[in-house]
Every structure is written in structure tokens, then in C-alpha cells.
Steps between C-alpha positions, in 0.01 A plus 500: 500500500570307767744434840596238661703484868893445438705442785412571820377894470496569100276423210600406138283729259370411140438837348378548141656808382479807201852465403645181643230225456407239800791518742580346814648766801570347829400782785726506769333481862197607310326317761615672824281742682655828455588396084419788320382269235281300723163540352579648217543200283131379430384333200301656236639865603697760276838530659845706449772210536886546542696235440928388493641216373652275175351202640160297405390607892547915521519660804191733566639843644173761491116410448238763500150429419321776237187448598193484294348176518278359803592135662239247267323249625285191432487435151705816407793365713489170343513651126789634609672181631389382154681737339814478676508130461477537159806764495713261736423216245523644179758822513878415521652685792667848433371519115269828446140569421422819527179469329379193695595717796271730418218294491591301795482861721162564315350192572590530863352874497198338323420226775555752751236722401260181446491504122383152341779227564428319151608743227794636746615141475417447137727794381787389729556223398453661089773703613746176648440309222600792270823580717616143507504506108137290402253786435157412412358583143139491559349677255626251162488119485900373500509324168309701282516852611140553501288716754331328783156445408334582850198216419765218392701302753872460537774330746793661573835336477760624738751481269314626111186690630144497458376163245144478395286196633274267382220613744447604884617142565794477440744527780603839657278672218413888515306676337682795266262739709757390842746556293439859394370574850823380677724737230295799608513372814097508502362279767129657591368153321474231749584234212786719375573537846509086554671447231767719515594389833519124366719610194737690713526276749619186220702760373666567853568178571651343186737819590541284873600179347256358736638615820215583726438869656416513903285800457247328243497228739424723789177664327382177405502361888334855610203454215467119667403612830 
């Protein structure tokens, strides 16, 4: 996911992997001209890692990339740096998602090809939520077990589920139609679309405990120029 220089010629890497989670491998003179793995460890790119070690830090031994995916840019490359953030933040290191995996490598094939950014992002961070045990139910209000009527409007509490509001005033409210649309991951609707985003991103940060991500602040100072 990302590299950073260590010493005076290697990196440390953060790698999400299949089988092993978000681990940290320390490249040896990854940074020296003739390295073998010298520019083969680039964000956002399918790789075949190698690693020894007991420790918290691995050593990296072998990297090959697999290929596949084109470098992203402009707002591709930051909904990528979203995603990672949210994977440094939220995963615990060496625990396994295979599933979230999954998705992470689709939504990276999916920004590479230019597909819409929103509902890539929308089902990601579904998929987090789910993995770090708080899945949403958005198809039955929390306390009663009734279906979401798509015309009424609801909250959603982090920690019981979707509530039914007094009105489109009160604070955070959806309408059950955002709700359905976001569990069949539906976002053609430019209210649905709005709305979803807003939901998630509550969600997301109550998730954060309030510590700020870079990458959201990085978009916002691009839209301000």
C-alpha cells in the first residue's frame, strides 16, 4: 500500500495481503540502483511478496509484480489513498480478510479502467464495516423489524440500525429509498447517490473515533482551487 525510505538505501513496506492481513516488510537496499526490487514496489499494483521473519517488521526476500492493473491517476489515485487510509486505520495488523481483500483488488481494477468512483467507494466501505463486525441491516427498521418503507424517513444509528424519523428534518435523516439503494448498492439516483455518501461517511467516521483522514483532506483542498 505504501513505502516509505528506511535507512540509508531500503524502504519499509505496508502490504495488505490474501492470507496474512496488513503487514509491515522492511526491503533491504530496496533503494539501490541495481535492486532487483527497485521499481517493483508501487502502490495500487498486484504483487507476489516473499517474506522471513517472527518479528512485527519481516524481512522482504522476493517481490514480483502480476500485472494487470494500469498506474491511476487524478481522482482514481486519490480513491485509492482513501482506501488505504481507511485499511491502515481501521484493520489490526497481521489479522485476515480475505473477503475485504477481494474487494480492495476490485476496486483498484475498477478505478483503473475509469468506472464511477462513488459506488466503488460505497461498497468498500459495506464490505469494512461488515469485516470489522458492524454490518449494516438496511432493508428493516432496528426496533421493530419492519421493512424499509422507501417513501418514509429514517436515521441510522451506528450502533442499532436504521430508526424511523419524524420528517426530512430531523438530523442525518434518509429516506428508506437511500436505504434500499445503498443495500443493492444502486446509486444511478443523484439523491440516492447524495445521500448515501453522507450516511456512509457518519458511519465511517463514528468507526474513526474522530481521528481525521489526510486523503479526505487532500480532495477537499484540490475541489478549493
Amino acid at each position: 500500500m505504501h513505502t516509505y525510505p528506511y535507512k540509508e538505501t531500503s524502504l519499509l513496506v505496508d502490504a495488505f495481503t490474501k492470507a496474512s492481513g496488513r503487514i509491515t516488510l522492511v526491503a533491504r537496499s530496496a533503494r539501490r540502483p541495481r535492486s532487483a526490487m527497485r521499481g517493483t514496489l508501487m502502490a495500487f499494483q498486484p504483487l507476489s511478496l516473499s517474506w522471513v521473519g517472527r518479528g512485527e517488521v519481516k524481512t522482504l526476500t522476493k517481490a514480483e509484480w502480476l500485472g494487470g492493473i494500469s498506474l491511476l491517476r487524478g481522482e482514481a489515485l486519490l480513491c485509492a489513498f482513501y482506501l488505504n487510509e481507511l485499511l491502515i486505520r481501521l484493520l489490526a495488523r497481521e489479522d485476515a480478510h480475505e473477503a475485504l481483500f477481494d474487494r480492495y483488488a476490485d476496486a483498484l481494477r475498477q478505478f483503473s479502467v475509469g468506472e464511477a468512483s462513488a459506488p466503488i467507494l460505497r461498497r468498500f466501505e459495506k464490505a469494512l464495516l461488515k469485516e470489522l463486525g458492524y454490518a449494516l441491516v438496511l432493508d428493516r427498521e432496528a426496533f421493530t423489524g419492519e421493512q424499509i418503507d422507501p417513501a418514509r424517513y429514517y436515521t441510522y444509528d451506528p450502533e442499532k440500525g436504521a430508526l424511523a424519523a419524524r420528517d426530512s428534518e430531523t438530523e442525518h435523516a434518509v429516506i428508506g429509498r437511500t436505504l434500499l439503494s445503498l443495500a443493492r448498492d444502486e446509486f444511478d439516483d443523484i439523491r440516492t447517490s447524495h445521500e448515501a455518501r453522507a450516511l456512509m461517511r457518519s458511519l465511517i467516521n463514528h468507526r474513526l473515533e474522530a481521528r481525521q483522514l489526510n486523503s479526505r483532506r487532500v480532495f477537499r483542498e484540490l475541489l478549493e482551487l
